[in-house]
PLY file of the C-alpha trace (Angstrom):
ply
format ascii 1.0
element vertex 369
property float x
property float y
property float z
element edge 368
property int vertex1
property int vertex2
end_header
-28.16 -4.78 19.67
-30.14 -2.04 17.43
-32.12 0.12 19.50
-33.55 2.94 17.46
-36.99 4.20 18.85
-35.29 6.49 21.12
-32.40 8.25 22.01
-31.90 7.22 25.71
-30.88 3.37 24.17
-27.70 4.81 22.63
-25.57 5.60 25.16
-26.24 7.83 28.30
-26.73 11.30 27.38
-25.31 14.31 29.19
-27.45 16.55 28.52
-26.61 18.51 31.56
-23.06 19.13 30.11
-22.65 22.72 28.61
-23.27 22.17 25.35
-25.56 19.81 24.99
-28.06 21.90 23.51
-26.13 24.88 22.29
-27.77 28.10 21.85
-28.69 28.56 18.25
-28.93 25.07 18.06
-31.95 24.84 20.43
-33.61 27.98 18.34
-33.71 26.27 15.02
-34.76 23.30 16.47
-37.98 24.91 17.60
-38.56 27.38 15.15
-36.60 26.24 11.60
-38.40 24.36 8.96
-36.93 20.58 8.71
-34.39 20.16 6.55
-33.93 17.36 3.47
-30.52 16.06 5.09
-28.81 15.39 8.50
-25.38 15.02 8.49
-24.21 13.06 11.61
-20.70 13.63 12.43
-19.82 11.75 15.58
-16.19 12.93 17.35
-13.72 10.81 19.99
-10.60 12.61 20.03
-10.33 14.17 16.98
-11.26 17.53 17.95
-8.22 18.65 15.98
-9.73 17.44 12.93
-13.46 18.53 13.23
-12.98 21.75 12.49
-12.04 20.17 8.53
-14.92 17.95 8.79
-16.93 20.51 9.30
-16.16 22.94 6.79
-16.68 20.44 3.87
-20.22 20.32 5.23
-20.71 24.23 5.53
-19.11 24.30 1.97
-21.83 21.93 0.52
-23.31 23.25 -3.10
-26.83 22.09 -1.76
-27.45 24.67 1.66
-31.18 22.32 3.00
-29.28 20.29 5.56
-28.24 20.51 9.71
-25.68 19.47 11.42
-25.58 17.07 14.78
-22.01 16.73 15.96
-21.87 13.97 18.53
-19.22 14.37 21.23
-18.90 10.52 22.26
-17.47 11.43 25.90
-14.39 12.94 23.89
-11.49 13.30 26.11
-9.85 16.38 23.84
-12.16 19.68 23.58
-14.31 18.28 20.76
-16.94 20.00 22.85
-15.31 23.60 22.81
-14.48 23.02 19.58
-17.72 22.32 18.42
-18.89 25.09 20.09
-17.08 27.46 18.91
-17.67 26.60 15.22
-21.53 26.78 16.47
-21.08 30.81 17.66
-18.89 31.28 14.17
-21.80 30.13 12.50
-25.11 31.18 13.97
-27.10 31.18 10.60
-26.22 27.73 10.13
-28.83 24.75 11.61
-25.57 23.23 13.62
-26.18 21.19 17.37
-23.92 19.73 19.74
-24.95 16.52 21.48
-22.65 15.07 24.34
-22.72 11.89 25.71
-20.85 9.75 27.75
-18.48 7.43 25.20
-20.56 4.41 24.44
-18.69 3.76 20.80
-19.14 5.31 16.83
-22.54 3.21 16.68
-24.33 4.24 19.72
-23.11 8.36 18.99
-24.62 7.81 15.12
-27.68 6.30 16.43
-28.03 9.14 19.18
-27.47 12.51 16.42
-29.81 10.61 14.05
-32.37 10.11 16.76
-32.31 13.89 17.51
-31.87 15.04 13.56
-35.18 15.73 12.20
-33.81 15.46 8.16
-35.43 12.86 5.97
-32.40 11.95 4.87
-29.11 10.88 6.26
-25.75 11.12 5.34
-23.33 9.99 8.39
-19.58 11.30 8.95
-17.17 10.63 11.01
-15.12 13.80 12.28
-12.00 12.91 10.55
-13.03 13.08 6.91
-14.61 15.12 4.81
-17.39 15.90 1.76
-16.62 17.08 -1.47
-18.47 20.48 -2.35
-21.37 19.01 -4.42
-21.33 14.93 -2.01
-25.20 16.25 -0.81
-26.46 18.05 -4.47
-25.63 14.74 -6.14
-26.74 12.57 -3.80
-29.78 14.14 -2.93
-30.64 13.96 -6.27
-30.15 10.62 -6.57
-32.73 9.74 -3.89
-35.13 12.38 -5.36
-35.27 11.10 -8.74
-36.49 7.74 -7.93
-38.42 6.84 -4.80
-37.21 3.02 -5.08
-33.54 3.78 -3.92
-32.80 4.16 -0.77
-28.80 4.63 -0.20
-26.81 7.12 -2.72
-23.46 5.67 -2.34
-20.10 7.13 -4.28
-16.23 6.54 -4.91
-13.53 7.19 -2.50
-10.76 9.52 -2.20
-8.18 8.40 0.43
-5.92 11.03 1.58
-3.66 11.83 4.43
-2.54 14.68 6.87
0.33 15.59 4.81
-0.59 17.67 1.97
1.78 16.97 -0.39
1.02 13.61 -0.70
-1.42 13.02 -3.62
-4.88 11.05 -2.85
-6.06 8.40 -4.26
-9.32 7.97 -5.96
-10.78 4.30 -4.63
-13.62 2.72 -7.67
-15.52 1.13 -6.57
-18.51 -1.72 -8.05
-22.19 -0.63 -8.79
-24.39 -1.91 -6.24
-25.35 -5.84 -5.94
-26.64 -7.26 -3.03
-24.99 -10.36 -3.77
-21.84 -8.65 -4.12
-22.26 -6.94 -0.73
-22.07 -10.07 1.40
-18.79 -11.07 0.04
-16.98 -7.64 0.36
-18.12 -3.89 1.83
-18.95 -2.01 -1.35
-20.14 0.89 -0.01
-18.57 2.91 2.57
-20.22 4.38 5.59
-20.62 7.96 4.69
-23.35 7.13 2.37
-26.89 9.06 1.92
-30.01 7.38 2.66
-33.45 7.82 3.55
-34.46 7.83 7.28
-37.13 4.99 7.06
-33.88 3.05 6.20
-32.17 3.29 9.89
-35.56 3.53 11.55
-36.59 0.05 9.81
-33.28 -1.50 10.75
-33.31 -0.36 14.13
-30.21 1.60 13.57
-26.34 0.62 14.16
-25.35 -2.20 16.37
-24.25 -1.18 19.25
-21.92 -3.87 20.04
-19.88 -3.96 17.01
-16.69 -1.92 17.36
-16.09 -2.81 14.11
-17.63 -3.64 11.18
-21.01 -1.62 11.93
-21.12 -0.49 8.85
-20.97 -3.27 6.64
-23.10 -4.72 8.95
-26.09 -1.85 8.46
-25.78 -2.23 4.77
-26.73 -5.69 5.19
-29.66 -5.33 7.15
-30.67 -2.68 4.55
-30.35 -5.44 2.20
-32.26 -7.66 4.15
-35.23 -5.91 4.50
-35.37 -5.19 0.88
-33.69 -1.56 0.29
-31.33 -1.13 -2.57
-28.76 0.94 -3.69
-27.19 3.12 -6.51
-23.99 3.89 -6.95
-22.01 7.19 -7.97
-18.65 6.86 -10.15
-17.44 9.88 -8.43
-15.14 10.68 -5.19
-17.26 12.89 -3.23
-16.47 11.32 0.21
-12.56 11.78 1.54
-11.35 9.06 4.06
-8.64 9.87 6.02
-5.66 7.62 6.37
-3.85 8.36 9.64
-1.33 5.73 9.36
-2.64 4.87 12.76
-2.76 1.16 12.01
-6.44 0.67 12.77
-7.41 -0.32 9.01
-4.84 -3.13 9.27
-6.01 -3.96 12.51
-9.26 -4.28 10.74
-7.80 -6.34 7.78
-6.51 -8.65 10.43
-9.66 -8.96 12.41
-11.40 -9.42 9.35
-13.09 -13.08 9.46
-14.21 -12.57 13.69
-16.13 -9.60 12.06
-17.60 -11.53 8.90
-18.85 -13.93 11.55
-20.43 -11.91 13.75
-22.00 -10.30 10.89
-22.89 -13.50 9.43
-24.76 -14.32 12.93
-26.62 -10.94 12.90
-28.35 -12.09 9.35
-28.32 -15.53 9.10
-31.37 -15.97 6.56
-28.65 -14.08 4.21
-25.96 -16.82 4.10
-26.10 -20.61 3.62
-26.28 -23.25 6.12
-22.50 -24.09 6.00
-21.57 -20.09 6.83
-23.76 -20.11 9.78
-22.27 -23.28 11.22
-18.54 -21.26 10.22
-19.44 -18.49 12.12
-20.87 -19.57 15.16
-17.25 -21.82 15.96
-15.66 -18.74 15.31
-18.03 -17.04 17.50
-17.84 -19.86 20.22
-16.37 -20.08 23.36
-13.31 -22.02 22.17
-13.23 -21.45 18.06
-11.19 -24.89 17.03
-8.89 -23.82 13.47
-12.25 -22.61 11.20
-10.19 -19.59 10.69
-7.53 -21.34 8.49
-8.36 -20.66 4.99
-8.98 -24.51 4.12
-11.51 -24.44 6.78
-13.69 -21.00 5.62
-16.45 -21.14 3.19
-15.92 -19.73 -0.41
-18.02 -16.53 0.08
-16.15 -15.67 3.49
-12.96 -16.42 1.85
-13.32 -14.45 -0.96
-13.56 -11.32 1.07
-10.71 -12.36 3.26
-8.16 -13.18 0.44
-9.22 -10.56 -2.05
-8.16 -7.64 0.24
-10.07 -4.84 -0.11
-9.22 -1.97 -2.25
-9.47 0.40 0.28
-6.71 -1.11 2.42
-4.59 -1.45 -0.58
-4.57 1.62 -0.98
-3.76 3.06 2.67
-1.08 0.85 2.59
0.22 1.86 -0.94
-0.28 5.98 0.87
1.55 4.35 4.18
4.46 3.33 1.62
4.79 6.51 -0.22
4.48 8.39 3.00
7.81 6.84 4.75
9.78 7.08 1.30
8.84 10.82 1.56
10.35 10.81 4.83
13.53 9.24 4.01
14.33 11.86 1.53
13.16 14.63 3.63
15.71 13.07 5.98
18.51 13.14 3.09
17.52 16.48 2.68
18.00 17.98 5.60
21.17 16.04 6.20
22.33 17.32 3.13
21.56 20.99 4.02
23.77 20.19 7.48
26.61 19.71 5.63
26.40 22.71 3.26
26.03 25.02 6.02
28.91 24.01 7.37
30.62 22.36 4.97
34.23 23.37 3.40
35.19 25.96 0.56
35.82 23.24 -1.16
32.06 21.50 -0.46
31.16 24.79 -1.35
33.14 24.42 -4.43
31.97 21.61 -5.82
28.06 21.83 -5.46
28.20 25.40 -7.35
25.50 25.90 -9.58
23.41 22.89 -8.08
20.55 22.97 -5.53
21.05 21.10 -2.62
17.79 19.18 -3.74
19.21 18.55 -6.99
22.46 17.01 -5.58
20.61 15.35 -2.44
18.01 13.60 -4.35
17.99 10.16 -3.54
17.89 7.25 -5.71
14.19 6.17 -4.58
12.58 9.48 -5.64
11.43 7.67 -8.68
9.52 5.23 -6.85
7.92 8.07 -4.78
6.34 8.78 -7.69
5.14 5.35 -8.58
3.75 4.40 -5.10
1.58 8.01 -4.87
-0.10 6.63 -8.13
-3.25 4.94 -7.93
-3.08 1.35 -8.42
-5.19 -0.71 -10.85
-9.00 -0.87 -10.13
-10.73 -3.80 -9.36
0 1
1 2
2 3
3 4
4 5
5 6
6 7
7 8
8 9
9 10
10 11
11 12
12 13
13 14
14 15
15 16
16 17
17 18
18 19
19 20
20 21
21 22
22 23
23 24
24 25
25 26
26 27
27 28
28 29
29 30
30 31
31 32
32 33
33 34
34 35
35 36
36 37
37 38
38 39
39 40
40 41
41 42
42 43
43 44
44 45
45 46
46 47
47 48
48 49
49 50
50 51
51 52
52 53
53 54
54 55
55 56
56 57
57 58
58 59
59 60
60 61
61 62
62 63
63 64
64 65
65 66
66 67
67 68
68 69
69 70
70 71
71 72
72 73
73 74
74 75
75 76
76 77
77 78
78 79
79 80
80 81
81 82
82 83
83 84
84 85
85 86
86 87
87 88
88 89
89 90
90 91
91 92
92 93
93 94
94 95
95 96
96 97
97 98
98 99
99 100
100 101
101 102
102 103
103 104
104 105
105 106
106 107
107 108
108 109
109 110
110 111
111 112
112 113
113 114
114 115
115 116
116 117
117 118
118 119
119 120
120 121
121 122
122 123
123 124
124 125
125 126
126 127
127 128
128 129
129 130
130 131
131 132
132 133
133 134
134 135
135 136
136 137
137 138
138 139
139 140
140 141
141 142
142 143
143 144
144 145
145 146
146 147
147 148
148 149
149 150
150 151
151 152
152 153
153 154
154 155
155 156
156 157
157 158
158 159
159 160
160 161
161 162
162 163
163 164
164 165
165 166
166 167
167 168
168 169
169 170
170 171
171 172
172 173
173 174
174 175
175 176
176 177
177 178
178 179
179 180
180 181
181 182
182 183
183 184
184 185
185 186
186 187
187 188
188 189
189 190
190 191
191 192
192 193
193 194
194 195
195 196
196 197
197 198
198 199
199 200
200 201
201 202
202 203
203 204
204 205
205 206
206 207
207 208
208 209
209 210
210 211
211 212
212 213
213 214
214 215
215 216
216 217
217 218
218 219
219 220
220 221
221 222
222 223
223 224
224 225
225 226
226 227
227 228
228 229
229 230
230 231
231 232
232 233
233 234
234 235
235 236
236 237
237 238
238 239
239 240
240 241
241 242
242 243
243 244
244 245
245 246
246 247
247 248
248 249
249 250
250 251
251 252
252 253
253 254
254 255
255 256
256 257
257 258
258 259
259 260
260 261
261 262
262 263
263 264
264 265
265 266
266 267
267 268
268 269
269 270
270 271
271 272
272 273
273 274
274 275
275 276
276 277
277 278
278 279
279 280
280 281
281 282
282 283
283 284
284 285
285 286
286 287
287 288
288 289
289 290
290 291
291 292
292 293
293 294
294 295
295 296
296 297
297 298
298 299
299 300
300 301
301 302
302 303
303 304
304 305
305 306
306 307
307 308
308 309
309 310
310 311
311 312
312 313
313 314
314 315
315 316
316 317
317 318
318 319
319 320
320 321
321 322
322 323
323 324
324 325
325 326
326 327
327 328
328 329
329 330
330 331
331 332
332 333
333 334
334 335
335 336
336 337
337 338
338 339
339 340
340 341
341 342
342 343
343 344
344 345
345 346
346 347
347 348
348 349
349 350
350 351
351 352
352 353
353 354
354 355
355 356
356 357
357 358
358 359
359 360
360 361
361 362
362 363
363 364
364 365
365 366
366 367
367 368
């Protein structure tokens, strides 16, 4: 269900909550000009990581924006967090909306309906902008009143700093393309008409909403252009929820596939509404799905490919940390004659283990498709 006239449709507000319209917040709402962009960061449980999130945004090249951080009925202190990067800050246009948690769709569609920007780039509180993501993008939408989305390349990265990131290419925008695979990922720039005209996220899709909102851009006749560069950051966690994803991936094909059915052909739309019925019979098995479904489902994303790839180098990291330390155990108290032999040699020299090689190969990025 999109419901984007007002903000009482997307979820219930608290706006009785401290917070919900933090002090400086509520003065440049009334007396600042409106600025070019609203960034939208909405935040359940990862007050830890907002603070990150934030900073990329405060460390943007291109200053004309505000920020609406969405606390989604967070059970951490994403609120006093928030807050307190709000008094660190007070020159800065940044608001605190709380809500009672209603999902990532309904907290995006409740900051955008209280951002006054014309355009919007969304963000969830666990990534992060490069330094120039708004200049560039911006620009983008300014040169050339027929595009409505800025979209760029990827960077996936992880909590642990030494592992390297990978940089995620990916296709120039086709509408075509888009309905057999998400091209674009959700932290994308676009113009405000865009989300009032679709009527904003759905609010029912967990999953998916994204891909689903580019769509009904689509639809309705807005296109896209594409940056070659990696000027949005997507965290991998390692928290399983992008394989969950992977493995969910044809329920939420169908559902979008039901939500814009003058997109696909007829033999989609009867696919998708048995997997959408009350007892789906075997349309899920691959012999069963149509071409353009399938395509999507057997040529696995390159995003995924490359948390797994991250996932991979991250627990052969471990394993030699592991060999490491073990190896540092039995210096310390090891003999004279341990001590002996390893003379001359770090124990990281004579601990590494015969994977570290690989290490190497699996933090490299892959092929591009």
């Amino acid at each position: 269900m999109r419901t984007a006239s007002t903000a009482t449709g997307h979820g219930p507000l608290e706006t009785h909550l401290p917070g919900a319209a933090s002090g400086s917040s509520t003065e440049y709402a009334e007396h600042a000009p409106r600025p070019a962009v609203s960034v939208v960061i909405p935040c359940y449980g990862y007050g830890r990581y907002l603070p990150q999130a934030v900073a990329s945004v405060l460390a943007q090249s291109y200053e004309d924006w505000e920020l609406i951080v969405v606390d989604d009925g967070s059970p951490d202190d994403t609120a006093a967090v928030a807050e307190a990067l709000i008094a660190r800050h007070p020159g800065r246009r940044i608001r605190l909306l709380r809500q009672a948690n209603a999902g990532v769709s309904a907290a995006r569609n409740a900051g955008i309906a209280v951002s006054t920007g014309r355009y919007v780039l969304p963000l969830d509180a666990d990534d992060v902008i490069a330094p120039t993501m708004l200049e560039k993008t911006v620009a983008v939408l300014e040169g050339d009143p027929d595009i409505a989305i800025a979209s760029t390349d990827v960077s996936a990265f992880t909590d642990d700093q030494d592992l390297p990131s990978q940089v995620l290419a990916l296709p120039a925008y086709d509408p075509r393309l888009l309905l057999r695979r998400l091209i674009m990922f959700y932290c994308s720039l676009y113009r405000r008409e865009v989300w009032e005209a679709v009527g904003g996220y759905d609010e029912e899709m967990r999953a998916g909403e994204d891909w689903d909102f580019w769509i009904a851009c689509a639809e309705r006749g807005f296109t896209a252009h594409h940056l070659h560069e990696p000027l949005f950051g997507a965290r991998n966690k390692d928290d399983g929820l992008h394989v969950e994803a992977a493995e969910n991936d044809l329920a939420v094909r169908a559902r979008i596939v039901a939500n814009h059915p003058r997109m696909f052909k007829p033999v989609t739309r009867a696919w998708a509404q048995a997997v959408l019925g009350p007892s789906p019979p075997d349309c899920q098995d691959d012999a069963r799905v149509p071409d353009d479904i399938l395509t999507r489902a057997a040529d696995m994303d390159q995003f995924l490919r490359a948390v797994l790839s991250l996932q991979r180098t991250a627990r052969l990291q471990h394993r030699h940390i592991q060999r490491l330390e073990a190896a540092l155990a039995r210096r310390d108290g090891g003999t004279a004659d341990a001590d002996t032999d390893t003379a001359g040699t770090s124990p990281v020299a004579a601990a590494a283990p015969a994977d570290a090689a690989p290490v190497a190969a699996a933090a490299s990025p892959g092929p591009r498709g």
